[in-house]
TORVEXSE-965805 format. One record per residue (C-alpha): residue in three letters; x, y, z. Coordinates in steps of 0.5 Angstrom, whole numbers, plus 500, padded with zeros to 3 digits. Layout:
BEGIN
ALAXYZ...
//
This chain:
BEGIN
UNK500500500UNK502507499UNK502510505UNK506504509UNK511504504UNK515510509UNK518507516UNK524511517UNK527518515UNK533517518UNK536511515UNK540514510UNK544517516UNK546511519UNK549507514UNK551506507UNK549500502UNK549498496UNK547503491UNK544498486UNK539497492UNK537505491UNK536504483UNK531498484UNK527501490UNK525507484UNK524502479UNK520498484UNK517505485UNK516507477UNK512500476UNK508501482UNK505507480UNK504504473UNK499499477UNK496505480UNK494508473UNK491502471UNK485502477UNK484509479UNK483515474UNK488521473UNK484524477UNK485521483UNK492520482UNK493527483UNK490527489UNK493521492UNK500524490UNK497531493UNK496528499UNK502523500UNK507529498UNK511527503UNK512520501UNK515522495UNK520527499UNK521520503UNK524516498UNK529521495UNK532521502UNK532513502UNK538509500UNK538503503UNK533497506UNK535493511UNK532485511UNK529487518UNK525494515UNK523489509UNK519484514UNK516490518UNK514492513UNK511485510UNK508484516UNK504490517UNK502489509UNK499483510UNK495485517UNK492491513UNK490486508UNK486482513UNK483488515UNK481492510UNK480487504UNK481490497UNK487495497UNK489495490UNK492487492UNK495487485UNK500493488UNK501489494UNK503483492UNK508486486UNK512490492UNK513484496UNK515480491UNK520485489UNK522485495UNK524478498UNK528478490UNK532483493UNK533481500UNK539476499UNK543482497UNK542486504UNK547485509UNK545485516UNK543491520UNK547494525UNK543492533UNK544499535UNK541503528UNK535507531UNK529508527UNK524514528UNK518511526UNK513516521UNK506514522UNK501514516UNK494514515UNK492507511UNK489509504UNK482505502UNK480508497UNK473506497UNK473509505UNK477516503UNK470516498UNK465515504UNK469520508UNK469525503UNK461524501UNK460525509UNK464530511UNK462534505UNK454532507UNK456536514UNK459541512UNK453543508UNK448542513UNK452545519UNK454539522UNK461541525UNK462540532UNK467541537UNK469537544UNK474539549UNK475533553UNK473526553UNK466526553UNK465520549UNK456520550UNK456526546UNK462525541UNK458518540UNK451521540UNK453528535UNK456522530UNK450518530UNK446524527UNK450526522UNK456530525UNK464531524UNK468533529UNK474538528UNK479538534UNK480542539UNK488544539UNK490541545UNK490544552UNK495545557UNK494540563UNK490545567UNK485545563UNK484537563UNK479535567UNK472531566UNK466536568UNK467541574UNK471547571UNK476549576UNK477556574UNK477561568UNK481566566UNK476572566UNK471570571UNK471566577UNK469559577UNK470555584UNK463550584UNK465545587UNK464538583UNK465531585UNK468527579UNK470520581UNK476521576UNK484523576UNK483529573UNK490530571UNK490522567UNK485523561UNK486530560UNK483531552UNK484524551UNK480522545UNK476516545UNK473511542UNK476514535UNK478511529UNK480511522UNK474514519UNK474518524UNK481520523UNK480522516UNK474525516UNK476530522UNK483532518UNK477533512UNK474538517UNK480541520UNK479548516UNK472548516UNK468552521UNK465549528UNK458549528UNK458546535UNK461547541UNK462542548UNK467544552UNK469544560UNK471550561UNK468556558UNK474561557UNK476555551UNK471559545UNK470566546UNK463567545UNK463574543UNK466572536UNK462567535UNK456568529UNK448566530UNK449559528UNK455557531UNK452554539UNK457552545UNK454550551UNK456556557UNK454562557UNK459569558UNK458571566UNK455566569UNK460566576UNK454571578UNK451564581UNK455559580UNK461561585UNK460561592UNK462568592UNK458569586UNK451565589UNK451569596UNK452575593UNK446575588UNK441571593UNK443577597UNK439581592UNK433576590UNK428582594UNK428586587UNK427580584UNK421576587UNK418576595UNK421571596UNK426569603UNK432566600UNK432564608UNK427559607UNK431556602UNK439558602UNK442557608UNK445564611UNK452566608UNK457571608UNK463573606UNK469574611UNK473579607UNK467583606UNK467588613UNK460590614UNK458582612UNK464579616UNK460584622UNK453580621UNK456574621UNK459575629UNK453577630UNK448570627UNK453567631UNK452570638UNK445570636UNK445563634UNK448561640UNK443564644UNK437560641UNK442553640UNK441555648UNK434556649UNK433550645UNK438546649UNK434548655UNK427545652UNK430539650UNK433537656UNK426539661UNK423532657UNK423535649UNK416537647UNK414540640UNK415548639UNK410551635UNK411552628UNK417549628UNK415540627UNK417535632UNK424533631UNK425528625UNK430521626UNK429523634UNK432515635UNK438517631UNK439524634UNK438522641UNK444517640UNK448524639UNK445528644UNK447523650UNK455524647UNK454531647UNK451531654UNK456529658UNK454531665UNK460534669UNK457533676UNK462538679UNK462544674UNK454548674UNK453554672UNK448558673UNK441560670UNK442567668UNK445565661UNK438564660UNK436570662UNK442573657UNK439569651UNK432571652UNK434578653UNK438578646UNK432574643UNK427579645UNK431585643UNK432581636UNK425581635UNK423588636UNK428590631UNK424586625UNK418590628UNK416594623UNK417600626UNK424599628UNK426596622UNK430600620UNK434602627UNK440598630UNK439597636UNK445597641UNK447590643UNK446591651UNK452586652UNK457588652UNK464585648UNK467582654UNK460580656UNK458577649UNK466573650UNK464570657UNK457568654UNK459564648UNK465562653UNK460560658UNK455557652UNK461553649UNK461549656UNK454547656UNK453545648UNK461542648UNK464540654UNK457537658UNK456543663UNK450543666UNK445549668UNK442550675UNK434550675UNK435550668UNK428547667UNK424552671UNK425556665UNK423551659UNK416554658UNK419561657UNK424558652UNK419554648UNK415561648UNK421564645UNK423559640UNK416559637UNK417567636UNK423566634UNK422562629UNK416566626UNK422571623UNK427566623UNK426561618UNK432555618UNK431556626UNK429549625UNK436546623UNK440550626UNK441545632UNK445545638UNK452546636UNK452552632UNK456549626UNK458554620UNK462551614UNK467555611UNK469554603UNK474557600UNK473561594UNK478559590UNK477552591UNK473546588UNK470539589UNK470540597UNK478542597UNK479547603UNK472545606UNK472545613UNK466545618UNK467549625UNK463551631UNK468556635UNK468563633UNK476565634UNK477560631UNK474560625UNK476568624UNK483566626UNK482561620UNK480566616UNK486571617UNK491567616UNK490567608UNK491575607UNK490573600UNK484571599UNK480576605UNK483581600UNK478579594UNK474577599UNK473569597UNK472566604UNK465564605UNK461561611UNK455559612UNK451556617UNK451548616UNK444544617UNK445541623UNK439537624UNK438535616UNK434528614UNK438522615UNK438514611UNK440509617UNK442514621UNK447517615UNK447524612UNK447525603UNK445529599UNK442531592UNK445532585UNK440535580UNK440538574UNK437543570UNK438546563UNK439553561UNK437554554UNK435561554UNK437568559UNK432573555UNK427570556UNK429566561UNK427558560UNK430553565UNK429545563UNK429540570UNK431534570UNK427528572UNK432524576UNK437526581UNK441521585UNK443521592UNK451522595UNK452519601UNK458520606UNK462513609UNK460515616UNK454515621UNK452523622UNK453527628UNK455534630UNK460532635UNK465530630UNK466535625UNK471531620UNK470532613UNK468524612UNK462525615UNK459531614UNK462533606UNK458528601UNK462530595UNK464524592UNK471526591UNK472526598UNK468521600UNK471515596UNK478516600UNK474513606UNK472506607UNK465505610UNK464504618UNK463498621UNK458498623UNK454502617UNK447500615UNK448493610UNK442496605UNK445503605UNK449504598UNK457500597UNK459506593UNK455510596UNK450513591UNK442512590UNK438513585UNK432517586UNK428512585UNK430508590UNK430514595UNK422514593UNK422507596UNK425508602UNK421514603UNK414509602UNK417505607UNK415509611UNK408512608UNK412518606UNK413518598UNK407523596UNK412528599UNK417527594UNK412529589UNK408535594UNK415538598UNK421537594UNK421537586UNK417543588UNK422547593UNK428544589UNK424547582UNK423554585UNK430555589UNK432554581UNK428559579UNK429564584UNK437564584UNK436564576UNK432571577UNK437575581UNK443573576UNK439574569UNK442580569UNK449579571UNK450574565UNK449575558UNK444573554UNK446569548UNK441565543UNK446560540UNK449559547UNK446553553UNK448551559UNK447545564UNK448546571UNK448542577UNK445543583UNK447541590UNK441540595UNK440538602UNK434534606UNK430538612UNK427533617UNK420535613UNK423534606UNK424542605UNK430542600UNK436546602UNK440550596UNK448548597UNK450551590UNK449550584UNK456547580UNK457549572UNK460544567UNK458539572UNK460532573UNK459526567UNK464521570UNK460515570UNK464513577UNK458509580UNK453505577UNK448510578UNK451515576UNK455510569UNK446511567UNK444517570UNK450521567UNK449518560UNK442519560UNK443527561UNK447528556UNK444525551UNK437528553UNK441535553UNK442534546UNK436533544UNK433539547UNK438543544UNK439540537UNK433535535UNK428540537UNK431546534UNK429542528UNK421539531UNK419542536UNK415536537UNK420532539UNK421528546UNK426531550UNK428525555UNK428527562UNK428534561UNK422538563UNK420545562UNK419548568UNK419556567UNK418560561UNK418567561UNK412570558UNK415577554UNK423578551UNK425582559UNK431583564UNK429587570UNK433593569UNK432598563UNK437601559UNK438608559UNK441610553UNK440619552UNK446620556UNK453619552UNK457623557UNK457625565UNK461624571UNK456622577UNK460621584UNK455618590UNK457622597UNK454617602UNK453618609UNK458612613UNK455614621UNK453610626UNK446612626UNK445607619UNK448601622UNK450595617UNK444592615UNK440598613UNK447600609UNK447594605UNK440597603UNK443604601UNK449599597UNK443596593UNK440603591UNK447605588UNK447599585UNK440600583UNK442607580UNK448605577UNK446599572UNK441602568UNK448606565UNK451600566UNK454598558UNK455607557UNK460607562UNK467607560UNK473611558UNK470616554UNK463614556UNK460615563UNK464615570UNK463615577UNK466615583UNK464614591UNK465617597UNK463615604UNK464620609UNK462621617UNK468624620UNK472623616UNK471622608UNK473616604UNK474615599UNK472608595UNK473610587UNK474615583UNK472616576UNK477612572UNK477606578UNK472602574UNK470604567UNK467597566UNK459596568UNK459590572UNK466591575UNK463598578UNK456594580UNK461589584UNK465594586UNK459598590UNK456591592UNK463590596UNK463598599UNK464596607UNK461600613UNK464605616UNK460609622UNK462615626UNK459622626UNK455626620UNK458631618UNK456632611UNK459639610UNK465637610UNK464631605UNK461635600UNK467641600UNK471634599UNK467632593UNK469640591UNK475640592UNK477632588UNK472631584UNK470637581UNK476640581UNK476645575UNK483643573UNK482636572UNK475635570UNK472632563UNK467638560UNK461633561UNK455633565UNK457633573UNK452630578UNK453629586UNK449624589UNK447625597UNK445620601UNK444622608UNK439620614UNK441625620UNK442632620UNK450635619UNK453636625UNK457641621UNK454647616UNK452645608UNK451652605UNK458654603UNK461647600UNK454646597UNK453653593UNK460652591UNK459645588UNK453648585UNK458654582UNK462648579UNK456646575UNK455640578UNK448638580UNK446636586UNK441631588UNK439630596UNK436623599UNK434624605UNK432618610UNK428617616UNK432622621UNK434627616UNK433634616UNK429637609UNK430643611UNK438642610UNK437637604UNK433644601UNK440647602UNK444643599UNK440640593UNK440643586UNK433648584UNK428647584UNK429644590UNK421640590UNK426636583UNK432635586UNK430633593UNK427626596UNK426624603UNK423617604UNK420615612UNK425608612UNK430606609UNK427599605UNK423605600UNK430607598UNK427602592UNK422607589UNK426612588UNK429609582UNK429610575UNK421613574UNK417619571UNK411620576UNK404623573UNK398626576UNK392622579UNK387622574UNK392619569UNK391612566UNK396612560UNK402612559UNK407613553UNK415612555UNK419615550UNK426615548UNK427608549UNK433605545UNK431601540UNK430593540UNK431594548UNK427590553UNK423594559UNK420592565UNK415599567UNK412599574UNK406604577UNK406604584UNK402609588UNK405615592UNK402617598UNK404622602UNK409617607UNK408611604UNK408607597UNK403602594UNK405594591UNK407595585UNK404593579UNK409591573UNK408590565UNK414587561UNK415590553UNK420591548UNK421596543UNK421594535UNK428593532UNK432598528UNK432594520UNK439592520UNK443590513UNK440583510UNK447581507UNK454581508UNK458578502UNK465576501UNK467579494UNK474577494UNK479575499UNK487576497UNK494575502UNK493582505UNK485584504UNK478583503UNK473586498UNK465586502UNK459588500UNK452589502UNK445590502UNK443598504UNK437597510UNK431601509UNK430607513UNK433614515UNK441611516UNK447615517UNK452611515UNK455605517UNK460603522UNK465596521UNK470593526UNK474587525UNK480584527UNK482576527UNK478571530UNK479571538UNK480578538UNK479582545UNK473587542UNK477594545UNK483591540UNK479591534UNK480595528UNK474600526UNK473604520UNK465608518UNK463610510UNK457615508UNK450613507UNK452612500UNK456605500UNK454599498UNK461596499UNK468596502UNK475594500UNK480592508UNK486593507UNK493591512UNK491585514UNK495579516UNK496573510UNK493565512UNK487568517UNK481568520UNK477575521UNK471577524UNK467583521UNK462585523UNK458591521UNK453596523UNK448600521UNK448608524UNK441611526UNK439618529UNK439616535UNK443609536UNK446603532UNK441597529UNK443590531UNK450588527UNK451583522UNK458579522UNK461574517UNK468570518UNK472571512UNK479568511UNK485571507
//
């Protein structure tokens, strides 16, 4: 055969022999080629002889054969005989019987001459013309995928359909890995994931591969990628794709798939749903974060103080408490209690540390009171009180110290804890010890992870990694202590769920999950990884208990189905169907809803995501967090099943039923669908240029809670102009002042919207006095200094809740002879005659004052009209923009429930075609359709494939072009072009073609 005839280009450098040899090897040659032409056109000899032009350089360098390469290469042409049957047998038959004429006259081989093999490809004409019929099928069909990664279910399923694999260029080691992304290079990643397999083994390892395979994937190696499938989202750049090319991750979705990201953006569910996201996310923080590393101390003392109250009913003979539900696996979690109650005789304490904790309880409650909601409340403990109460508390939970008369006090606890638990709602799970699990940001698949139940030495853990407390990465959140349990052993839940579409946002649910169960029998007075972290990756470094239940799972893995079974075991299925698919249905949706803004939409682009749930005792699912590119190793015998099935389910949403919307989807169910096109933020788009700075008031009198409230009302204000903030576009800036001013970023700190949002999101508290006068000169004399400010707009935002304690009217009049205009907020305790001073005229426009800081939100983005009005027609709007417009009634001290309607405006006609005329080395000749309508001109960017968009090139011609001539680019290479359309009053979508030099 032609392509085994080559086995070393390197032997003529090893020795000399005879040159009679070389003479009949081109002779041999000549001959072969006559063969050839006998049974193949000249046609397809000139393309065997294009393909293989190597081997012709291979025989010019050859001048001897060995009588050991001879029978190699006898050996392996009757072994590709066998296989592949007719491959030109007459060819064949004539070389080695040339061959073995001529074997007699070569000397032996030296036994220490190397060879370096070159490996071909086996030429069979008849596969090469299947090849090229399939490959030229998909590539007129668009059937041309790509997989980073061994994925062998969704290589096997893509070919079954039809289509051809281009391969990926390989990655570096770090970025092998079998689902579960472990970083990026843009955006954070650190989901935790549990494959069951040596992630630095497979790497890209591509399997089940063959020689059609091969040759149809090099026939393909120029073609364009119509489908993308990779574990990690920074391998294709999503903004360069065109509309017809899909993959399978989203841009920016670390909002909610980072541990960081997913307790930031809970924390802002209130503007999106009326949902408590404590009533399905346990609490978190985010230790780097000062005002939130402040709530924290404070959940843990207040923690304490009801694990105590609980302590005491539980010990004075149990009882129910109102509200709250008997206690589940009361057998199990009574063996565990009995450990922890070690009585210690000798050492008591006495019932005044009840007395404190009903104290701290009660002043709790009051504070969610509505008329006090927005006062902090000084804790009356002091420091050192709280360390002797916590010391105290930790002898009673930890050490089996016992409280004197403690039962007398059972009845008033009880109450208590029902009052409680009216406003707390994971009060029920919280348990006795107090347990927190603390996650490193940066880490995934449960690495770092540690459960603890002191406080010093959790914030002790956390100082000691200064790195990761500067980008504020340590998260803790407080552990289900009293979770559901199968045979006195803790698991929890792997479901999956598919996201085809961010606006409007369309979530797929699966309709099986499975179970991961931990090697070893629950209990909180142990805190060791191998009981309380069930992640797989961890848990099969441990060997299952002796005296582990025989019915729970050898790998540790159950079904859902067979969940349900143990579940009627006790008559309790229909809470499956009642309580958990329903919970575990809306904690997706609702954690989807607070990111939709944060991630960016694509049409072409899907997601599959899998999410981590924890049991209750009544079934109450728990979010844990939600894990992107989530593991498909088949580790167990459930998961070999179950992970296949998603895979190949997941394509048939996202292909097949492109195609039929008819087509069954597997076990995927659509469980939410947005009526109309909407993202919660409108966009403003009249502003071009401005520089708006926020002066907020830091004093004592707002307190940590209601400062994440004025945060959110920045942030509120900021992402409307979210994508107009840039280096020649719109700046802010932030000073935070009591004191003393502070500042938190200036103009040109961040000149990226979703950095500035994040960046407001993280500003920390700082208290002290009001002294408002000397904030505003501040601002004055370093922002809006003539000598170093833009010739734009410029704007000052107060935000202030108490009167100054110094005069406003000097810095005010000179901020206002600056040209800057003030806008005034005032809430609650501040004084409206001062903020009339300070603010801008008309002062009845430029003032605001709210009665509490949770109405902050009604003073966003909105136009107020008079009573008798009922219509309403926004103008100015960008066009092909989605919008969200809400009416909410305005009385004097109060505002009404709002009542919202979701629109799009109609989208500015773009140009239908975008042709290539003609590509040469160094240009490329384009040519397009004018649009109807009133167009200005037009815009055209471009730059090579996988350019970043600031480093694109860009040109604009007059209304009257029809075509354009790039010049100065680079031979061999892929561009990007995209071209715009420019109205009056702002661009129409663009239209982009992928163009080779």
């Amino acid at each position: 055969m032609l392509t085994n005839l080559l086995e070393s280009d390197d032997i003529a450098t090893k020795q000399k022999h005879d040159g009679n040899i070389g003479h009949n090897f081109r002779n041999e040659v000549g001959y072969w080629v006559q063969c050839l032409k006998q049974i193949e056109r000249a046609r397809m000899l000139v393309y065997l002889v294009a393909q293989h032009a190597l081997l012709a350089a291979g025989f010019c360098r050859h001048r001897s054969l060995t009588r050991q390469w001879r029978s190699a290469l006898q050996q392996r042409q009757d072994a590709a005989r066998e296989e592949r049957g007719r491959c030109v047998p007459e060819v064949v038959e004539v070389s080695v019987k040339h061959q073995s004429t001529r074997d007699r006259h070569v000397p032996p081989m030296e036994d220490k001459v190397h060879c370096s093999r070159v490996s071909l490809p086996v030429l069979n004409l008849d596969r090469l013309r299947t090849a090229k019929a399939l490959v030229e099928k998909a590539v007129k069909e668009r059937k041309v995928f790509s997989i980073e990664g061994p994925y062998p279910v969704i290589r096997a399923a893509l070919r079954a359909r039809g289509w051809v694999e281009r391969r990926l260029p390989r990655r570096s080691p770090r970025g092998c890995c079998h689902g579960g992304q472990e970083g990026e290079g843009t955006e954070e990643t650190d989901s935790s994931d549990d494959d069951g397999v040596d992630r630095g083994q497979n790497g890209d390892r591509e399997d089940d591969t063959d020689d059609m395979s091969d040759l149809m994937s090099r026939l393909v190696r120029h073609e364009t990628t119509y489908f993308y499938w990779t574990t990690r989202r920074d391998t294709v750049d999503c903004s360069s794709l065109r509309k017809d090319q899909m993959t399978n991750h989203y841009a920016k979705a670390g909002s909610f798939t980072t541990k960081v990201g997913l307790c930031m953006s809970l924390k802002n569910l209130q503007w999106f749903d009326s949902t408590d996201p404590d009533t399905f996310f346990p609490r978190c923080y985010r230790l780097g974060a000062e005002d939130e590393k402040h709530a924290f101390i404070e959940d843990f003392r207040r923690t304490a103080c009801t694990s105590l109250l609980r302590y005491v009913v539980e010990r004075a003979g149990g009882g129910e408490v109102e509200g709250m539900g008997e206690i589940c696996n009361a057998n199990e979690i009574q063996v565990d209690v009995n450990k922890q109650y070690k009585l210690l005789p000798k050492q008591k304490l006495g019932a005044g540390l009840i007395d404190t904790a009903l104290r701290v309880c009660q002043e709790y409650l009051s504070s969610r009171e509505h008329n006090d909601i927005d006062v902090e409340s000084p804790s009356s403990l002091s420091e050192q009180q709280w360390a002797d109460f916590i010391q105290n508390y930790y002898l009673i939970i930890h050490d089996g110290v016992i409280i004197e008369g403690c039962s007398e006090y059972a009845e008033r606890c009880r109450s208590m804890l029902t009052c409680m638990h009216k406003v707390c709602p994971q009060l029920e799970t919280d348990g006795l010890s107090n347990i927190w699990i603390i996650k490193p940001g940066a880490q995934s698949r449960g690495r770092g992870i540690v459960c603890m139940n002191r406080l010093d030495e959790m914030l002790s853990l956390v100082d000691s990694e200064p790195a990761l407390i500067k980008d504020s990465k340590w998260v803790v959140q407080k552990y289900l202590e009293r979770p559901l349990l199968v045979h006195g052993t803790k698991f929890d839940l792997r479901q999956w769920f598919l996201v085809t579409d961010w606006n409007p946002l369309t979530v797929w649910f699966y309709d099986e999950c499975y179970l991961r169960f931990s090697t070893q029998p629950y209990s909180t007075h142990q805190l060791d990884s191998s009981i309380h972290l069930c992640n797989n990756s961890i848990q099969k470094h441990f060997r299952p208990c002796a005296g582990r239940d025989p019915s729970l799972p050898a790998e540790n893995m159950w079904s859902c189905a067979e969940f349900r079974s143990w579940l009627a075991a006790s008559a309790r299925d229909r809470l499956w169907e009642e309580v958990v698919l329903p919970g575990m249905r809306r904690a997706v949706i609702q954690t989807l809803l607070t990111a939709q803004d944060s991630v960016e939409p694509r049409k072409a682009s899907f997601e599959l995501y899998g999410a981590d749930f924890i049991l209750g005792c009544d079934l109450h699912p728990w979010l844990l967090e939600v894990n992107v590119s989530p593991t498909m190793a088949p580790s167990t015998v459930v998961t070999a099943r179950l992970c296949a099935a998603v895979q190949e389910d997941t394509l048939r949403v996202v292909l097949d039923r492109r195609y039929d919307r008819s087509m069954h989807t597997g076990g995927f169910q659509l469980i939410y669908k947005q009526q109309v096109d909407t993202k919660a933020q409108d966009q403003c788009n009249n502003v071009v240029e401005a520089d708006i700075v926020f002066l907020v008031d830091g004093s004592s009198s707002i307190g940590h809670d209601n400062f994440v409230l004025v945060k959110n009302f920045m942030a509120g204000i900021v992402k409307p102009f979210a994508k107009e903030v840039g280096p020649s576009g719109i700046h802010f800036g932030a000073v935070q002042y009591s004191d003393t001013a502070r500042v938190e970023f200036t103009f040109t700190t961040y000149l990226n919207g979703t950095e500035l949002v994040s960046a407001i999101e993280n500003l920390n508290y700082k208290g002290g006095n009001t002294r408002t006068g000397a904030g505003l000169k501040y601002i004055a004399d370093n922002f809006f200094n003539p000598a170093t400010t833009r010739d734009v707009p410029k704007i000052a935002i107060l935000i202030t809740d108490g009167k100054s304690q110094d005069n406003v009217q000097e810095p005010s009049q000179k901020l206002r002879g600056l040209g800057v205009t003030i806008f005034a907020v005032g809430i609650k305790s501040a004084d409206q005659n001062e903020l009339t001073v300070t603010a801008s005229p008309p002062q009845s426009e430029f003032t605001s004052f709210i009665g509490n800081f949770r109405a902050l939100s009604s003073l966003l983005p909105q136009e107020t009209v008079s009573t008798q009005q009922q219509n309403y027609v926004a103008r100015e709007l960008r066009s092909g923009t989605d919008y969200l417009v809400s009416v909410i009634a305005q009385y004097p001290n109060s505002v009404g429930e709002a009542v919202s309607a979701k629109a799009r405006t109609r989208s500015l006609p773009g140009v239908a075609t975008l042709r290539l005329i003609q590509a040469g080395f160094f240009t490329l000749s384009l040519a397009w359709d004018a649009p109807t309508g009133p167009i200005q001109g037009y815009r055209i960017t471009y730059g090579p494939r996988g350019q970043p968009a600031a480093q694109l090139r860009e040109q604009t011609v007059g209304v009257e072009a029809t075509s354009l001539k790039l010049d100065g680019l680079e031979a061999d290479t892929e561009y990007v072009i995209n071209l715009y359309p420019l109205f009056p009053r702002n661009d129409a979508a663009p239209i982009t073609l992928n163009a080779r030099t």
